[in-house]
C-alpha positions as CSV (number, residue, x, y, z in Angstrom):
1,X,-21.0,22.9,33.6
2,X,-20.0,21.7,30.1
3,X,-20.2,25.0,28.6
4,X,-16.3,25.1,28.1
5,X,-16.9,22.7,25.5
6,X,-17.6,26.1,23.5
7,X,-14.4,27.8,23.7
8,X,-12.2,27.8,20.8
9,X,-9.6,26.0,22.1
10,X,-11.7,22.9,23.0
11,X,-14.1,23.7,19.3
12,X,-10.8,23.1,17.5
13,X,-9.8,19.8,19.8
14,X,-13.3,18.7,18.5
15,X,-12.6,19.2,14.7
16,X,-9.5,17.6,15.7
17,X,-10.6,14.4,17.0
18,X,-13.5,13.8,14.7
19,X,-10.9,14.2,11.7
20,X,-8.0,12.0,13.0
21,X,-11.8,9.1,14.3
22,X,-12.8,9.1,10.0
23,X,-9.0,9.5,8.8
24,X,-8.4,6.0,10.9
25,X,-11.5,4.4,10.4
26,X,-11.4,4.8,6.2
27,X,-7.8,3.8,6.9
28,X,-9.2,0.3,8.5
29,X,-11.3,-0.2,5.8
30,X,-9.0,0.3,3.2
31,X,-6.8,-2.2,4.2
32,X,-9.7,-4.6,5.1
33,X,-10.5,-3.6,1.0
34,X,-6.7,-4.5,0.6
35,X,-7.1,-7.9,2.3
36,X,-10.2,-8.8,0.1
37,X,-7.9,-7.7,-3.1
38,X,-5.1,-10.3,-1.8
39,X,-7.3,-13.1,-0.9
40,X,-9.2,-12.7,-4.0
41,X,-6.0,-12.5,-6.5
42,X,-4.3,-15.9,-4.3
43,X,-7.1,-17.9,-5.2
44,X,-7.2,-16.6,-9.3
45,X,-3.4,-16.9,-9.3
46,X,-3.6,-20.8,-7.2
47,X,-6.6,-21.4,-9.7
48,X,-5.0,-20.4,-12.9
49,X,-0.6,-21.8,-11.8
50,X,-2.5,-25.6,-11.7
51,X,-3.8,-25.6,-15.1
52,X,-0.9,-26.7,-17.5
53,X,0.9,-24.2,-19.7
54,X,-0.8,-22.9,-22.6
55,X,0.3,-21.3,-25.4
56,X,0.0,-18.0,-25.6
57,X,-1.7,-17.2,-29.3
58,X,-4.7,-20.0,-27.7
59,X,-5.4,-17.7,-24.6
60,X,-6.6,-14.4,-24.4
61,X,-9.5,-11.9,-22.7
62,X,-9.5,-11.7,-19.0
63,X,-8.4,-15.3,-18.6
64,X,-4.8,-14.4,-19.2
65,X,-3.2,-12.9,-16.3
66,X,-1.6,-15.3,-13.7
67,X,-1.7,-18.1,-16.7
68,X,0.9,-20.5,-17.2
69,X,1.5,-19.9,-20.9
70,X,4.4,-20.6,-23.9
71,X,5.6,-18.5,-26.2
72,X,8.4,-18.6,-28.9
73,X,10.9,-15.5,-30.3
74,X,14.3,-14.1,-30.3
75,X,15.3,-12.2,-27.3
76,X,16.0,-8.2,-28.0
77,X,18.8,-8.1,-25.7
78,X,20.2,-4.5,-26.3
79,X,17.1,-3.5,-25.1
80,X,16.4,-5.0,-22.2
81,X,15.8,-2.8,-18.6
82,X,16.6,-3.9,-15.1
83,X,13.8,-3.9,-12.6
84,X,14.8,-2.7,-8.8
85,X,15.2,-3.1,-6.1
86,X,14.2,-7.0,-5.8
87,X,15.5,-9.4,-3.2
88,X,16.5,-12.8,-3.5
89,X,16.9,-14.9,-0.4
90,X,17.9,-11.9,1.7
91,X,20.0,-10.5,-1.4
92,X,19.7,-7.4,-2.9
93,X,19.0,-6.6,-6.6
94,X,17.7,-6.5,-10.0
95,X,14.9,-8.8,-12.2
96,X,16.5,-8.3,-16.0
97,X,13.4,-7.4,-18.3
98,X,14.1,-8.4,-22.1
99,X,11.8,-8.4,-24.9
100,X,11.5,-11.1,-26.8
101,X,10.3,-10.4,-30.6
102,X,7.7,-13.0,-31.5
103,X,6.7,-14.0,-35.3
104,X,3.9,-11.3,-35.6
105,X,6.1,-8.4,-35.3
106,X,5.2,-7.9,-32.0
107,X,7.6,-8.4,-28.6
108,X,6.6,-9.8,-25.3
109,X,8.5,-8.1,-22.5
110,X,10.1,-11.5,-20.1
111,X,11.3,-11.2,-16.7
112,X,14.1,-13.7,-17.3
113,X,15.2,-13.5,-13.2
114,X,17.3,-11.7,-10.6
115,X,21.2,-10.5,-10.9
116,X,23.2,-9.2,-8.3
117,X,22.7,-4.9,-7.9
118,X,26.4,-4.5,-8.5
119,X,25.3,-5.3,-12.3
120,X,23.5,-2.1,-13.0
121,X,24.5,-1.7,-16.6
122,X,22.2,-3.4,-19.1
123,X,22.5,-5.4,-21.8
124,X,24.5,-7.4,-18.7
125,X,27.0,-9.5,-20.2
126,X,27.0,-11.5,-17.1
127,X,23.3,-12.6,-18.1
128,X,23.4,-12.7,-22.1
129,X,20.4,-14.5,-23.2
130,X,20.0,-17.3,-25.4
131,X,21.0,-16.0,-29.1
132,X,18.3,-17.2,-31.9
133,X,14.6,-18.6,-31.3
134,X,13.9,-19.7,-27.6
135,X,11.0,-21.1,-26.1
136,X,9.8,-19.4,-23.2
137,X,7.5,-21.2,-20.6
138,X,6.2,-19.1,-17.6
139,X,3.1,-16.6,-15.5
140,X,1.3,-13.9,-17.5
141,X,1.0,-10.8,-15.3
142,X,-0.6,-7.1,-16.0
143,X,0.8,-4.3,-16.5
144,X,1.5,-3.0,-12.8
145,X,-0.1,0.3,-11.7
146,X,1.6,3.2,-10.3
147,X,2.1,3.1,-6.6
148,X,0.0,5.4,-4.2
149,X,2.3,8.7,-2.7
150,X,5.4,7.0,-4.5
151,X,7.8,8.7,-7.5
152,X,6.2,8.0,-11.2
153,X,9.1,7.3,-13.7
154,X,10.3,9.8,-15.7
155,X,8.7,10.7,-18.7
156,X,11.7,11.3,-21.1
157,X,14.9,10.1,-22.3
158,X,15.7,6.5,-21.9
159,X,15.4,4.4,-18.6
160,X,18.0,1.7,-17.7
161,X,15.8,0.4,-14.7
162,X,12.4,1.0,-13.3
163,X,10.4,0.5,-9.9
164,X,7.6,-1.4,-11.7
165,X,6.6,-2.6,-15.2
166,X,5.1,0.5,-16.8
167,X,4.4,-1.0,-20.5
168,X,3.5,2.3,-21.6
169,X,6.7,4.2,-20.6
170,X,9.1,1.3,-22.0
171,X,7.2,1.4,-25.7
172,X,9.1,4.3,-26.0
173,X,12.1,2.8,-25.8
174,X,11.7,-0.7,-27.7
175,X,11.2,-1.0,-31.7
176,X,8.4,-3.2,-31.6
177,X,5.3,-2.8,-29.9
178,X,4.6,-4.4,-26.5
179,X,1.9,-6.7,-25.5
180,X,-0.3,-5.5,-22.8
181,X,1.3,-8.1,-20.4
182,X,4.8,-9.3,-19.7
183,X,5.6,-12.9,-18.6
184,X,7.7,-14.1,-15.6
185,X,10.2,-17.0,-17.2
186,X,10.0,-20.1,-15.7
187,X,11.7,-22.8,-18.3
188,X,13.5,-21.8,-21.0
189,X,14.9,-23.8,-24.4
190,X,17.1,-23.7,-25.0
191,X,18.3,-22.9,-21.4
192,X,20.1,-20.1,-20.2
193,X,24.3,-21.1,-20.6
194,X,25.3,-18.9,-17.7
195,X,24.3,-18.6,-13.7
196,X,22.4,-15.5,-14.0
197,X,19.7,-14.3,-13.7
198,X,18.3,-16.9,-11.3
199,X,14.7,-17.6,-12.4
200,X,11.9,-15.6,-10.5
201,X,10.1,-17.6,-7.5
202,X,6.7,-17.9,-7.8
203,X,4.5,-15.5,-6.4
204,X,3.7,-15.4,-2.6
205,X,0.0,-16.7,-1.4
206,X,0.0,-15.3,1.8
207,X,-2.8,-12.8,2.8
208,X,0.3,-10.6,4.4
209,X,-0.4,-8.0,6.8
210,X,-3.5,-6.0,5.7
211,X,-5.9,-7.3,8.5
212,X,-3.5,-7.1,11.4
213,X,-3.2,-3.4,10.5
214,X,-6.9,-2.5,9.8
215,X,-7.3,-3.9,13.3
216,X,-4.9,-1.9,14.9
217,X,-6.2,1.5,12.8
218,X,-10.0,0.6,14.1
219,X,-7.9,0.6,17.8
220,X,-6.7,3.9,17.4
221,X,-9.9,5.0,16.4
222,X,-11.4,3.4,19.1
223,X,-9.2,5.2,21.6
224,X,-9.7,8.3,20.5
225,X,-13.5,8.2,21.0
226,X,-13.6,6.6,24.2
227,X,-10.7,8.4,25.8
228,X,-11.8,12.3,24.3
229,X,-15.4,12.0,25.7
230,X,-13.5,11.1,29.4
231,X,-11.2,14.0,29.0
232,X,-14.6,15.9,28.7
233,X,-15.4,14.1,31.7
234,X,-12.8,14.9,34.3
235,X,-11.7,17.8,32.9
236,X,-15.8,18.8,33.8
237,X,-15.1,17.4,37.1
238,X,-11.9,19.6,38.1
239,X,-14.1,22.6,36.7
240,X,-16.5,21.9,39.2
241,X,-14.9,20.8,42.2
242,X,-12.7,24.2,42.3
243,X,-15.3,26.4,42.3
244,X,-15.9,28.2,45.4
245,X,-19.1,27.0,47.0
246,X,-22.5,29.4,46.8
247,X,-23.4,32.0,49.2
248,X,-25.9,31.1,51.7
249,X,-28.4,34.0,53.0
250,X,-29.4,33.3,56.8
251,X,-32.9,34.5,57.0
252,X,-34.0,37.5,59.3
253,X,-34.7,37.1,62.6
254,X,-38.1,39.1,64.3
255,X,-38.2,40.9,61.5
256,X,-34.3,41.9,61.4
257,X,-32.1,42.0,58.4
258,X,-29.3,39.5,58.8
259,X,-26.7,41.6,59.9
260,X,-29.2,42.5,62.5
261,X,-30.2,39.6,63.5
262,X,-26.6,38.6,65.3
263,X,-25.8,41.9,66.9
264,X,-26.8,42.0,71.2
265,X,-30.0,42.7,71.4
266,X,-28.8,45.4,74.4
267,X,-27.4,47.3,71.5
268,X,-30.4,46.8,69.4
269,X,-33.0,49.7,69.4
C-alpha cells in the first residue's frame, strides 16, 4: 500500500522535507543562541554604564568594553569617516568617526554623533570638532565583526564611510595607530560649538525579536512534519480506494467448473 513511497518522485519529496525540518530547526536555535547573546551583553552593558566613568589608561583586559571611561587628546579631524546608514528619531544618516590622538602617540577612534545624510563629505565643516586638547567622556565598545551574507568593505584605496567599525581596515588610512576599541562620546570639554553631530543615545536593552522568530522557525518545522506524514496518509488512502476490487472465484458445483456450474442442467451432459 505504501510502496509509492519508493518512487523517485516521492524519494526526492523525502530529501526535501527532511532538509527544509533541520534547515528550520538549526534556524530556531540560532536565534534562541542570538537571544542568549542579547540578554547576556544587556546585563554586561546595564552592569558596567552604572559604575562611574573611569579613565581610560586605569582600565583595561576584558573589563573594558561597554565601560564608561575618560580620555584626553586632540581630535584628527581630516581624518575622520562617516559611519552609515544610522537613524536618529526616525531620521536618516551618519555617526561622524574622528580619531582623537592621545599623549602616547596613539589615537582613539570617537563616535562624536549623528549628522544629517545630506552631509556625506568628511571632514564636515558643519560638525568641526573642538580644535586643541578635549576631554572626552563616553562607552568603550569592540571592534564590530563583519556581518553574516552582507558586503565586506573594500580592501583598498581610502574609505569616506563604512557599514561598521572595521579598526583594521581604517589603520590604513589614519597616521597613528588605533586602539583596539573606539568610544561612543557622551560629554565633551570643551563642548562641541555647533548643533551637529547630536551625541549618540545610549544603547538599546531590549531582548528585540530573536525569540519571537525562533518560535515561529520551530512552527514551520513543526508543520512540515506533521503535515508530510498526512500527505502520506491520504494520498495512501486515494491509492487504495481507486483500485478495482479483487476477483472472487465461485466454487464448483457437483463437481463442475464454474462456468459449468450456471449453465441448464437440460444442456449439461
Amino acid at each position: 500500500m505504501y510502496r509509492f513511497l519508493l518512487t523517485p518522485k516521492w524519494l526526492l519529496g523525502h530529501v526535501i522535507v527532511a532538509t527544509v525540518a533541520v534547515l528550520f530547526v538549526s534556524l530556531g536555535f540560532w536565534q534562541l543562541d542570538r537571544h542568549d547573546q542579547r540578554t547576556t551583553r544587556n546585563a554586561l552593558v546595564s552592569e558596567r554604564t552604572s559604575v562611574p566613568p573611569a579613565d581610560l589608561d586605569e582600565v583595561g583586559g576584558d573589563d573594558l568594553a561597554y565601560r564608561r571611561v575618560s580620555l584626553s587628546g586632540r581630535y584628527l579631524a581630516d581624518e575622520e569617516i562617516l559611519l552609515t546608514p544610522r537613524g536618529w528619531h526616525g531620521q536618516a544618516g551618519h555617526h561622524v568617526l574622528t580619531p582623537l590622538a592621545t599623549d602616547d602617540g596613539d589615537a582613539v577612534l570617537v563616535d562624536r554623533g549623528w549628522v544629517p545624510f545630506e552631509l556625506d563629505s568628511p571632514p564636515l565643516a558643519e560638525a568641526v570638532p573642538p580644535t586643541g586638547e578635549v576631554r572626552v567622556t563616553g562607552l568603550v565598545f569592540p571592534d564590530e565583526p563583519p556581518v553574516r551574507f552582507a558586503p565586506g568593505l573594500p580592501p583598498d584605496g581610502e574609505l569616506t564611510s563604512v557599514s561598521r567599525v572595521d579598526l583594521q581596515r581604517l589603520q590604513r588610512q589614519v597616521d597613528r595607530p588605533l586602539k583596539p576599541y573606539y568610544v561612543q562620546l557622551q560629554e565633551q570639554d570643551p563642548p562641541q560649538d555647533a548643533d551637529l553631530p547630536v551625541a549618540a543615545e545610549a544603547p538599546e536593552l531590549t531582548a528585540g525579536n530573536h525569540l519571537s522568530y525562533a518560535v515561529q522557525w520551530f512552527l514551520f518545522a513543526a508543520v512540515g512534519l506533521v503535515g508530510y506524514p498526512a500527505l502520506i496518509r491520504r494520498t495512501a488512502r486515494e491509492r487504495r480506494s481507486g483500485e478495482p476490487p479483487p476477483k472472487v472465484e465461485r466454487p464448483a458445483i457437483d463437481g463442475m467448473s464454474p462456468p459449468e456450474a450456471h449453465m441448464p442442467r437440460s444442456r449439461q451432459g
